[in-house]
Structures are given as C-alpha cells and as structure tokens.
C-alpha positions as CSV (number, residue, x, y, z in Angstrom):
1,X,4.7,39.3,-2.6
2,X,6.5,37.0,-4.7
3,X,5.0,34.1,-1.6
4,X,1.4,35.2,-2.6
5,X,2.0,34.6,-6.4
6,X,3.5,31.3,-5.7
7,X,0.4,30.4,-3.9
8,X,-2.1,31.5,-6.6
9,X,0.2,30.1,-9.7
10,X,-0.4,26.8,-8.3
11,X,-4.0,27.2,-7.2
12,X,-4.2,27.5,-10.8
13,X,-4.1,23.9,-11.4
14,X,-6.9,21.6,-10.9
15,X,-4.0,19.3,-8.8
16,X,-3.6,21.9,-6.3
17,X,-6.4,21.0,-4.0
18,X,-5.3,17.0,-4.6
19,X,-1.9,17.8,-3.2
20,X,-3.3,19.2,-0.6
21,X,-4.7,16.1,0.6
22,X,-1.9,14.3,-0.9
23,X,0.5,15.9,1.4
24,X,-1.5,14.9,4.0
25,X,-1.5,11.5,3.5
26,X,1.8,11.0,2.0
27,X,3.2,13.3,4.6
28,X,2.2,10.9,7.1
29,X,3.5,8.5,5.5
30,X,7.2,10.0,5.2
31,X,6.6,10.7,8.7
32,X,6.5,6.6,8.9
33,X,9.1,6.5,6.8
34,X,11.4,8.7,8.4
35,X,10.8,6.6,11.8
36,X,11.3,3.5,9.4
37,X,14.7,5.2,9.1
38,X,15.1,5.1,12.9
39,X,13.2,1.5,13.6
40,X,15.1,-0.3,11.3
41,X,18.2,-0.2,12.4
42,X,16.9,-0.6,16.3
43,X,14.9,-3.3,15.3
44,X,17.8,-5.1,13.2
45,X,20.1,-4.7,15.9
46,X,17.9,-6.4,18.3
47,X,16.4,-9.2,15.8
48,X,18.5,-11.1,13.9
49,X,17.6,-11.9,10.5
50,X,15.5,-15.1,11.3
51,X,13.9,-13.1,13.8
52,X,12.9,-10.5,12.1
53,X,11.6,-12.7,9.6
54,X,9.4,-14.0,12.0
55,X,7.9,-10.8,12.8
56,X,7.0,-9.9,9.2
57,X,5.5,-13.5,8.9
58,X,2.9,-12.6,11.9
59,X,2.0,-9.3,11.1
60,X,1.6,-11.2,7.1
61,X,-1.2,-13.7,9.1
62,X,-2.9,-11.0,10.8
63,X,-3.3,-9.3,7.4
64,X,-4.7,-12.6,6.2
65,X,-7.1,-13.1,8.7
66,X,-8.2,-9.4,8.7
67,X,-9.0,-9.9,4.9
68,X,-10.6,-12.9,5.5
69,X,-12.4,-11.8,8.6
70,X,-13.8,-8.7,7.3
71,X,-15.5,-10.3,4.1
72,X,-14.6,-7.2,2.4
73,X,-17.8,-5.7,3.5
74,X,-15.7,-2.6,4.5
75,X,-15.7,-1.3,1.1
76,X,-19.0,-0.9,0.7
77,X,-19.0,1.9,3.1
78,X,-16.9,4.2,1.3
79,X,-19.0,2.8,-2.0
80,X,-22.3,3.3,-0.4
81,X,-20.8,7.6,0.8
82,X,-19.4,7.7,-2.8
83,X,-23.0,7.0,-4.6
84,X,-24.4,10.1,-2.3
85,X,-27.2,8.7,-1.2
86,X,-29.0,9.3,2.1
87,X,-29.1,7.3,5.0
88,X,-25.3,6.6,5.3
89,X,-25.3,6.6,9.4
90,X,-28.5,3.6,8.9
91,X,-26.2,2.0,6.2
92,X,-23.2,2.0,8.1
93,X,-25.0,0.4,11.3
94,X,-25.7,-2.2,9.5
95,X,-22.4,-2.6,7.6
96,X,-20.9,-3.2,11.4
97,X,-23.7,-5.3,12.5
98,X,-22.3,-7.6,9.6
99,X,-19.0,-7.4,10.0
100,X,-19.2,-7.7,14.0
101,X,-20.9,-11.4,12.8
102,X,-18.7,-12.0,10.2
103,X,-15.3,-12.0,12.8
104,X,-17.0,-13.4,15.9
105,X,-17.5,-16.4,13.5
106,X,-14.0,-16.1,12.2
107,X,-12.4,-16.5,15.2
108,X,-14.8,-19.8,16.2
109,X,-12.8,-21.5,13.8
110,X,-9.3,-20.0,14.6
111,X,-9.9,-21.4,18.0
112,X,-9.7,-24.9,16.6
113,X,-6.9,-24.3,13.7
114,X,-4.3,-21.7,15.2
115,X,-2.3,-24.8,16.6
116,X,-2.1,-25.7,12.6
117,X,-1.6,-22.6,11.0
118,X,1.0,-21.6,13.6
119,X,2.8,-25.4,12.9
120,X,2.5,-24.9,9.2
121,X,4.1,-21.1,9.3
122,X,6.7,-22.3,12.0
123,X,5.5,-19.6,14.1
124,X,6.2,-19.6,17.8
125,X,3.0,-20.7,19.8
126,X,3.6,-17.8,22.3
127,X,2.5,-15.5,19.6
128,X,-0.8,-16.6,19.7
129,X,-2.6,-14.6,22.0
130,X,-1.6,-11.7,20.0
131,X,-3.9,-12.6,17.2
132,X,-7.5,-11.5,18.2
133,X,-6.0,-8.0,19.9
134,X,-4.3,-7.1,16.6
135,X,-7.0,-8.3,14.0
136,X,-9.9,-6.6,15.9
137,X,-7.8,-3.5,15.7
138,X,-7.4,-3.7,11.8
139,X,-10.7,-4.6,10.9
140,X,-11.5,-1.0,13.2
141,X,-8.6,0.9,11.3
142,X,-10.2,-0.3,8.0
143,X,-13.7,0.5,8.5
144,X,-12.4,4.0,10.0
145,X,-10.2,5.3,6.6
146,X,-13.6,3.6,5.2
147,X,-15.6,6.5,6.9
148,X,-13.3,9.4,6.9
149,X,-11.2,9.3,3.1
150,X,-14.6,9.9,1.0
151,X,-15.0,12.5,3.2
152,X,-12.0,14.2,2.5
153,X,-10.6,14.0,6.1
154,X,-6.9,13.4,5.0
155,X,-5.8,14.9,8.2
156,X,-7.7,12.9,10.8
157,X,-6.8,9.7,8.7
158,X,-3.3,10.8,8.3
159,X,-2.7,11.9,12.5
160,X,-4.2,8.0,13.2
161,X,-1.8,6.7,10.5
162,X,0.9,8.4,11.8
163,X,0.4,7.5,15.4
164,X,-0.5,4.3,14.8
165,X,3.1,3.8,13.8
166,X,4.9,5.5,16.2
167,X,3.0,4.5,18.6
168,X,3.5,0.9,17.7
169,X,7.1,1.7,17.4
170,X,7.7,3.0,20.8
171,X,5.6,0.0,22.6
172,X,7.5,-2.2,20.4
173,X,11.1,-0.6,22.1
174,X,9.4,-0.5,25.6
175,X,8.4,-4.0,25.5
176,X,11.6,-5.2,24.0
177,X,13.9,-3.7,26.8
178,X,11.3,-4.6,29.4
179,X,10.0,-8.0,28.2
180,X,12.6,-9.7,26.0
181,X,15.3,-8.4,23.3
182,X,13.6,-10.7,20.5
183,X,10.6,-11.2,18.2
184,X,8.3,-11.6,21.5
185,X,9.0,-7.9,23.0
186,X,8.7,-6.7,19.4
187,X,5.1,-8.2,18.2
188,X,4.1,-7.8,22.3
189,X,4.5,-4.4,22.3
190,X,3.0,-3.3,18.5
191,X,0.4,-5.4,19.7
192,X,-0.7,-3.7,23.5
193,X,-0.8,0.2,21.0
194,X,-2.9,-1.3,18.4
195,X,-5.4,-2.3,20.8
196,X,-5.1,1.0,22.5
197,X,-5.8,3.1,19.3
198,X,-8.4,0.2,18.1
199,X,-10.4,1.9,21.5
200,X,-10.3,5.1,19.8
201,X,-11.1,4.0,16.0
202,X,-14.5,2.1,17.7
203,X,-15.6,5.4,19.8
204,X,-14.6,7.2,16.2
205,X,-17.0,4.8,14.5
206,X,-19.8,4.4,17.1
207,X,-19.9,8.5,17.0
208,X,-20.7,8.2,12.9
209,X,-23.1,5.3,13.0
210,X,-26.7,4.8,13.8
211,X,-28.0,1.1,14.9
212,X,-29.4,-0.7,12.3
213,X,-29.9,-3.7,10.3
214,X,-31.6,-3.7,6.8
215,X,-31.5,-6.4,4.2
216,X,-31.4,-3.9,1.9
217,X,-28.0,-2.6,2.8
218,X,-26.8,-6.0,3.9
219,X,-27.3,-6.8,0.0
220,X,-25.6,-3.9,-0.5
221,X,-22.9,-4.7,1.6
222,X,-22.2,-8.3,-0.4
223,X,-22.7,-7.1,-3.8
224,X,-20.1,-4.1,-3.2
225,X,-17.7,-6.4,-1.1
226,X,-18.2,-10.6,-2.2
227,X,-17.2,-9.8,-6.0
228,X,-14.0,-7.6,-4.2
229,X,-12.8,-10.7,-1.9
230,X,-10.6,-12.7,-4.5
231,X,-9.4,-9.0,-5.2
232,X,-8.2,-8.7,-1.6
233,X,-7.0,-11.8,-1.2
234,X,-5.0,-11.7,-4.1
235,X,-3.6,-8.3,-3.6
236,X,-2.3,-10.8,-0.1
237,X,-1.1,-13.1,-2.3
238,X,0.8,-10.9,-4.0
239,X,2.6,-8.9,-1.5
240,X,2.5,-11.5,1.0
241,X,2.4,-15.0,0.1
242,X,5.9,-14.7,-1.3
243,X,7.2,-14.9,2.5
244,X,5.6,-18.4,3.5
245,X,7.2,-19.8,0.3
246,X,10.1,-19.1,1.2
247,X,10.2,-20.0,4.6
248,X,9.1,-23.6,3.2
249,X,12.0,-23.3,0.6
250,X,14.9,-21.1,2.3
251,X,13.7,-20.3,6.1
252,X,12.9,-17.5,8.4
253,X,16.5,-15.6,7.8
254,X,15.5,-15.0,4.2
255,X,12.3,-13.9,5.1
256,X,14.2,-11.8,6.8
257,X,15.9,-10.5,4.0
258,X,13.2,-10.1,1.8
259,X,11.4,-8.1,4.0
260,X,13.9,-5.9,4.4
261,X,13.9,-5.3,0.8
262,X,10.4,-4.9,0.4
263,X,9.9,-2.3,2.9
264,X,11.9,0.0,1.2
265,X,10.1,-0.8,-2.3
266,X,7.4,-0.5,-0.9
267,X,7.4,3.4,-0.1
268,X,6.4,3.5,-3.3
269,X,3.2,1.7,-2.8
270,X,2.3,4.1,0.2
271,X,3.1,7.1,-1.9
272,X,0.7,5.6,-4.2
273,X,-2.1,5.0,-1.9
274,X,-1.6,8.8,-0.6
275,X,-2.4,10.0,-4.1
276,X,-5.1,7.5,-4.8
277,X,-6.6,8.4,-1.7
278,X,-6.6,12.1,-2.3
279,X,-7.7,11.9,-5.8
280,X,-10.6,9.0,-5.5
281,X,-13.4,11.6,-3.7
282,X,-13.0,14.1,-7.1
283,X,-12.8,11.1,-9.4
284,X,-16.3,9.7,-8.5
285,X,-17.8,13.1,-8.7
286,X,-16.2,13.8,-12.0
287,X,-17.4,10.7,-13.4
288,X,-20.8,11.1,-11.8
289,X,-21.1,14.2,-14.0
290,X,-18.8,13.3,-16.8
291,X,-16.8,15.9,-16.5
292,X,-13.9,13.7,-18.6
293,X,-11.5,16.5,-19.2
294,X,-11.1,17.1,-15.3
295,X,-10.2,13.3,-15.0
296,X,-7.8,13.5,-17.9
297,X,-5.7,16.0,-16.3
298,X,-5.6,14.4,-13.0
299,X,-4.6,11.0,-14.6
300,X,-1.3,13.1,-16.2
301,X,-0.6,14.5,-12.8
302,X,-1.2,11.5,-10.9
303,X,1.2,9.5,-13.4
304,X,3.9,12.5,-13.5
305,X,4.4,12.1,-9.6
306,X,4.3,8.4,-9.6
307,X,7.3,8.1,-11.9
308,X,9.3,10.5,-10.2
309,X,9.0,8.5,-6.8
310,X,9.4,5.5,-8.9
311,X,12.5,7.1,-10.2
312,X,14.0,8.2,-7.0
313,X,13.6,4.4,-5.2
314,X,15.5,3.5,-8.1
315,X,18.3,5.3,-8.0
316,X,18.3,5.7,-4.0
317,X,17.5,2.4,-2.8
318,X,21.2,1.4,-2.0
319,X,21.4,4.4,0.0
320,X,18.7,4.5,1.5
321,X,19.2,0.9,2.2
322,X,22.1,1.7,4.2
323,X,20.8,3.7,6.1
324,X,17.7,1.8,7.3
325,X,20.1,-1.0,8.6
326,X,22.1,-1.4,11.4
327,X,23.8,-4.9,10.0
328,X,25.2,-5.2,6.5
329,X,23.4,-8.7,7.0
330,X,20.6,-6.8,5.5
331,X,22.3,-5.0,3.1
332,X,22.7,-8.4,0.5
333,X,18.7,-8.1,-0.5
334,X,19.1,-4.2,-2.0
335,X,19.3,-5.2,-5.4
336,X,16.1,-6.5,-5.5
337,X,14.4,-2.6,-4.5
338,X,14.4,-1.6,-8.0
339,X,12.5,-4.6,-9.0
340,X,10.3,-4.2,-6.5
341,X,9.8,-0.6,-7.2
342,X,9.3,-1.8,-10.6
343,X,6.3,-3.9,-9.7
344,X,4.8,-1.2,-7.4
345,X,4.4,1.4,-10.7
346,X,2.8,-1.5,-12.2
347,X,0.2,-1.0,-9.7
348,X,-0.1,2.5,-9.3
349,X,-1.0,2.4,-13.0
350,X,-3.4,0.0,-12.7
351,X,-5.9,1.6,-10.2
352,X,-6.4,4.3,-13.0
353,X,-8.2,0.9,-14.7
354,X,-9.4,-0.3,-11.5
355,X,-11.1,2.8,-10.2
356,X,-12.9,2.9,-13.3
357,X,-14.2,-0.8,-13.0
358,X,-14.7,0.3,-9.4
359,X,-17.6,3.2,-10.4
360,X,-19.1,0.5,-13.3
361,X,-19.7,-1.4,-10.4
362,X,-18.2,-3.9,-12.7
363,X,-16.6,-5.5,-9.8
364,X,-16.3,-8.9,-10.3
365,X,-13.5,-7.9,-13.1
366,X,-11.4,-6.4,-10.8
367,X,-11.6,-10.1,-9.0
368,X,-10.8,-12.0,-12.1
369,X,-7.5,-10.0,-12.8
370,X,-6.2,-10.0,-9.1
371,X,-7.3,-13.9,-9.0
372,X,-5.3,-14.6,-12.4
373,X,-2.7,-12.6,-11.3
374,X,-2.9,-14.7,-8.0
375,X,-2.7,-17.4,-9.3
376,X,0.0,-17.0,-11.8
377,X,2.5,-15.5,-8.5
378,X,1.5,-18.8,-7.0
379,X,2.7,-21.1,-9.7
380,X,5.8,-18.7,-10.6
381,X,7.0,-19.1,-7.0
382,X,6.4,-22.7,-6.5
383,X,8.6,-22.8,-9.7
384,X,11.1,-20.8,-9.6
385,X,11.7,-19.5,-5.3
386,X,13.2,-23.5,-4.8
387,X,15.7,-22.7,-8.1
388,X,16.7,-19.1,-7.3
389,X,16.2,-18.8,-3.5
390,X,14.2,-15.8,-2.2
391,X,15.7,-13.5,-5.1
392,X,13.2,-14.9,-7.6
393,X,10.0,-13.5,-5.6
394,X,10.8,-10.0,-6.5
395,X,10.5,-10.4,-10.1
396,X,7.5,-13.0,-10.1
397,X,5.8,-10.5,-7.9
398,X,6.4,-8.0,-11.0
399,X,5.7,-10.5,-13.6
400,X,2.3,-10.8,-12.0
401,X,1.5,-6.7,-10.9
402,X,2.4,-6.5,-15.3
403,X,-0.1,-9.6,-15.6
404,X,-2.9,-7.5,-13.8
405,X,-1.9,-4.4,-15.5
406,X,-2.8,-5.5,-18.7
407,X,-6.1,-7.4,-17.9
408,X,-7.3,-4.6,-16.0
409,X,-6.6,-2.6,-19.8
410,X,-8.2,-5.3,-21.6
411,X,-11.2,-5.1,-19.4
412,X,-11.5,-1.7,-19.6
413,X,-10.8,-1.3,-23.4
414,X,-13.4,-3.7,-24.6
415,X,-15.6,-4.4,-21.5
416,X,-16.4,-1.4,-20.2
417,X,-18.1,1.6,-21.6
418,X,-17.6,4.8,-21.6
419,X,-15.1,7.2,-21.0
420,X,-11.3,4.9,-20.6
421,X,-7.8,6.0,-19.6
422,X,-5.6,6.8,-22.0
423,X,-3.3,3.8,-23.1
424,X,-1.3,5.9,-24.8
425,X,-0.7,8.3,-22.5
426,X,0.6,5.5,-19.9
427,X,2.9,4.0,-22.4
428,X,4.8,7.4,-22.7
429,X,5.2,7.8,-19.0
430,X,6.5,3.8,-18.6
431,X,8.9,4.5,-21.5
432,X,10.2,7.3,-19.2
433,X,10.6,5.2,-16.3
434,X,12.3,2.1,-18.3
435,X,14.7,4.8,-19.5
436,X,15.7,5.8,-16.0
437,X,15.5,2.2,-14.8
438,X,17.5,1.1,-17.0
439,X,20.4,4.1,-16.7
440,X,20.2,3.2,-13.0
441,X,21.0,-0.8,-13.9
442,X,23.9,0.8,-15.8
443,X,25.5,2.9,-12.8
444,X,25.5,0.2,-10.9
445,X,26.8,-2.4,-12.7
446,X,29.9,0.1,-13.0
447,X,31.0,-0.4,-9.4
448,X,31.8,3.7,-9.7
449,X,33.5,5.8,-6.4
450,X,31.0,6.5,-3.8
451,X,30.7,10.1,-4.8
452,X,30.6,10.2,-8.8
453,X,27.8,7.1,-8.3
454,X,25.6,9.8,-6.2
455,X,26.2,12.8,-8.6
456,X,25.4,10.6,-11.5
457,X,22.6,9.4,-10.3
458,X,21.2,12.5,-8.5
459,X,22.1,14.1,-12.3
460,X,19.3,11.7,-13.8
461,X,16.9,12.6,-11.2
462,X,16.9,16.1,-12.0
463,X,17.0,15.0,-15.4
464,X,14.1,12.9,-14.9
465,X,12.2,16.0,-12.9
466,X,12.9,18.6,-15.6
467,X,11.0,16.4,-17.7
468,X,8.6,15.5,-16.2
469,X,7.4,18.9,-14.9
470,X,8.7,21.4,-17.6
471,X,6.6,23.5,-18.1
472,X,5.8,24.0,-14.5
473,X,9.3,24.8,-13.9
474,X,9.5,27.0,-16.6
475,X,6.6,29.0,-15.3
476,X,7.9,29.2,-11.9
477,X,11.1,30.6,-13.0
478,X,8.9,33.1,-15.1
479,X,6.7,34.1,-11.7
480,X,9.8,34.6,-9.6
481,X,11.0,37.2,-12.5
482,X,7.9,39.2,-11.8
C-alpha cells in the first residue's frame, strides 16, 4: 500500500516522467561507469601511463575526424523530428545521402595526410588502419541517438550505449591477451566491436529512412548543421585539444594522467547528457506551445540534480579515484577532479541557454560562444600548460566552460526574445555548489584520518541533499506516516 502511494506522490510532479527516461540514460551510463570501475584498473595494469596516453589520444582523433567528417548535418535530423513536420523518413534519406558524401570525401584526403597527422600526434603508424572502421561507426552511432532520443526511445538508445561499452571492453581484454599486452590489443579490439555494432546502427537506420535527395532538405540540412560546426569543434577543443598540448609540452605519460583524471570528472558530463537527453523532447514541445511554467519547473529540477552529482564528484573523487586504478601512478592527477567537475556544471548550466538558442534557430550564437570559448582554451594552454605542466589544463578548461556560460547568458538576455531562463535562479544553485566546493577544498587540505575524512564529507552530502530536495523529503516522510 504504502509502495502504491510512493508511486503516485511522485507521479505528481511534472519530473516524474523525465526521470523516467533519465534513468534510462543515466542508468546506462552508471552501468559504463561501473565497468569503468572494472576497466580501469585492467587497463592500467596492462598500459602503462604513456600507453595509456596513447590510447586516449586515438580515440581524441577519431572524435575529430567524426566531427569533421559528419559536417554536423546529424543535427538536423533530430531538428528536422523536433519541428513536427511530415516527411521525416524523405528528410532523413537525404540527410545520409549527404553525409555518406560528406565522409567518402573526408577520407580522400586522410589517405594523403594520416602519415602527418599520425607524425604530428606521435601516434604509432600501426594504428592506422583502425581509423576508417572506428569513424564510420561513430558517424552511425550519431545519426542513430539522432533518430531515436526525439522520439523518446531512451531504452533502445541506452541498451546500444551500454553495449557499445561493454562490448568494446571485452574485445579490448580479448584482443589484449590474444594480440599484444599494450595500446595495440587495446585500440584493436574496441575497434573490431565498434564495427560490429556500427552493422547494427546502419540496418537500425536503413529500417527508419526512405531514399531520397531533395535540395530542400539538403538546405535544411546546412542551415541546421554549418552554423553548429565551430560549436562542435569547439566543444573538441575543449575537452580534447588539451591532450595534444601536452603531449607537445610534457609527453604521452601525462596524457596519461590527465586522462585519468578526466574520466572521472567527466561522469558528470554523462549525467548531464542523460538529463538533457530526457528533458530536450518536452522542452521543444513546451516552447512550441509556450507553456513557460512547465519549462520553469523543469529547469529547477534539472539544476537541483546537477548540483547534487556535482557535489558528490567533489567530495568522492579521491575515492573513487582509488578505486578506478590499479597503480598509484595514476592516483597523482585526482586533485584536478574537482576542477574538472567544476567546469562540467559550468556546462550543464549552459545548455539551459543553449537549448533555447537551439529552438530560435538562432544558431550561429551558439557557434560564436563555443568558438570564443575555443579560442580562449587555445591561447590559455599555449600559455600556461609549458609553465605548469598538464595541471594547468584543468582549470583553463573551466576558465573557458565559465567564458561560454556567460556569453551564452548574454546572448540570450539581450539577443533573444522571448521567454529566458532564470539568471537568478542559476546563481542560487552555483552559490550552493561553491559552498560545498569549497568545504570539500577545506577537508582535504586537512590531511584528516581516513575514516573522519569520509564521515565528514559523506555529512555534507546529505547536507547538501536535504537542501536541495526538502520539501520532497519532507513529504515522503509525511506519505510513509499515512
């Protein structure tokens, strides 16, 4: 009885049904997480440091070239379901028709520069032939969450999410005993599942499309995705481009390092992306009927949850550092998580601005704050990564998510019309997480016994929760009276 009340209490809030989705998303991801917790350390006891640096720096070009490749015209699939309009099978014939064009030509000219780019990375020539198997696959898997998020499909997306990591995972391990106990087994392997489940994303597409080609939607197609480009390739340069300068300043082992870091920071980010996900489809019909007090309420909730993972990372990311590594070689680059995590909230606050850009179809602004914020990461690394070593990328990689952040709220405060997030409202709930941040910095700088550390800082979590969600809380406790 008290189970059924439970259920319709929270079926009460608008939220419900996005957590419902989130949970599929973001449960995939902790599934990917929770192998992360298993990989990690079988990956860092097979790869040393430099190794495992080069890995990261492969899978970083294949991003690239995926980005590049692509054109961006993905985007204007999920654009094109979001506008409900008819035709979307015709529209999305065409979209593949372009992008099908737009890599055969990109890989014309890798034929004749890999020998460069692989010099200029100092990435092993026998990683080569990995390159067109593992970017045809991503530009499939891009197109495919393209296709099935508007629609609401969390679980289909999540399931290939989740196998395409384990499955990458357990190649990876097979190929490593089989092949070689270094970064060859590791990228081999990922590689040969990738193309595997880039077999089933094609027949997944093929089944949704119907042949086409229309100027009209190939307009369509470049005047969704072109303005987006600099967007996408700075959102590279920020998460990525930090590893090739340090390879030119420190080398592959900090790479290494760094990437170690990141990973756990970046749970956060994937957290993120699960409620963005979940939350975009009932945005864009909100705002098509301007239904503002629906979006309102879903920013609060959105921004409640963000903090609290935010929070967690924080305080957690030394343990949880620990346990991801199987080499305290590793363990040197955890101080860094909480900047990094610091940088990541930065973001998740942003795409409240960005989404809202996104439906102006404003687009080109969205490009101009990435592209300054690009830039400025370039310059602040060129500066600073030769001075500090690979330390210094952490915070000029925040310095530049806080330089988007407040474009993307100048933009919207005195570009766009209509209806805006509250500034207000995402002041309060940064406030919150600077307090917490900031009691975390403390804790740590008080070199405390193992145990009081933990209950101190698992103390401010709740804190930090009870906050956050106190009304709910109280509530529950009022249901399970009843």
């Amino acid at each position: 009885m008290k189970l059924k009340k439970l259920k319709e209490f929270l079926g009460q809030y608008r939220f419900f049904d996005t957590l419902m989705h989130t949970k599929n998303y973001f449960g995939s991801y902790l599934f990917i997480a929770a192998l992360g917790v298993f990989s990690l350390p079988v990956y860092t006891h097979y790869l040393s440091p430099a190794e495992y640096g080069i890995v990261e720096v492969f899978a970083s070009l294949v991003k690239a070239i995926i980005i590049i490749s692509i054109l961006n015209a993905h985007t204007s699939v999920g654009r094109y379901y979001y506008a409900e309009k008819e035709n979307f099978k015709e529209f999305l014939g065409s979209a593949m028709v372009v992008i099908t064009a737009s890599v055969t030509l990109c890989f014309v000219v890798l034929w004749f520069t890999s020998d460069f780019i692989f010099d200029i990375l100092n990435l092993p020539k026998d990683l080569k032939g990995f390159l067109f198997p593992a970017v045809v696959a991503g530009v499939l898997f891009a197109v495919f969450n393209q296709i099935f998020v508007p629609r609401k499909k969390s679980k289909k997306v999540a399931y290939a999410q989740s196998i395409w990591a384990l499955g990458s995972f357990l190649f990876a391990i097979i190929f490593i005993w089989w092949l070689n106990p270094n970064y060859f087994g590791k990228v081999a392997g990922s590689t040969a599942f990738m193309g595997l489940l880039g077999v089933y994303f094609a027949f997944s597409i093929l089944q949704e499309l119907k042949l086409n080609f229309s100027w009209n939607h190939v307009k369509y197609i470049f005047w969704i995705g072109l303005p987006l480009l600099p967007t996408a390739l700075s959102g590279f340069i920020l998460s990525y481009l930090d590893q090739f300068f340090i390879i030119a300043s420190e080398g592959q082992e900090d790479v290494g390092l760094y990437s170690f870091a990141y990973k756990i920071g970046m749970l956060l980010f994937g957290f993120n992306a699960a409620i963005y996900n979940a939350t975009l489809p009932d945005f864009f019909k909100w705002k098509n009927r301007n239904e503002i007090e629906e979006i309102k309420s879903q920013e609060k909730s959105m921004m409640r949850f963000m903090v609290l993972a935010a929070g967690f990372l924080v305080l957690f990311a030394s343990e949880l550092g620990r346990i991801l590594s199987s080499q305290d070689d590793y363990t040197v680059a955890l101080h860094l998580v909480p900047v990094i995590v610091c940088g990541y909230l930065f973001l998740g606050f942003l795409s409240f601005y960005t989404r809202t850009i996104f439906h102006s179809n404003k687009n080109i602004y969205i490009s101009i704050a990435t592209l300054l914020a690009g830039i400025a990461n370039i310059v602040l690394n060129f500066i600073y990564i030769p001075i500090y070593g690979y330390e210094a990328a952490a915070y000029t990689t925040m310095v530049s998510y806080l330089l988007m952040l407040l474009i993307g709220i100048i933009v919207t405060q005195f570009v766009i019309e209509g209806d805006k997030p509250s500034m207000l409202t995402i002041c309060r709930f940064l406030f919150v997480f600077v307090v917490v941040f900031g009691l975390g910095y403390l804790i740590n700088t008080l070199s405390l016994p193992p145990l009081a550390d933990f209950i101190y800082k698992a103390l401010i979590f709740l804190a930090l929760g009870s906050f956050l969600f106190w009304n709910k809380i109280i509530a529950l406790i009022n249901i399970s009276k009843h």
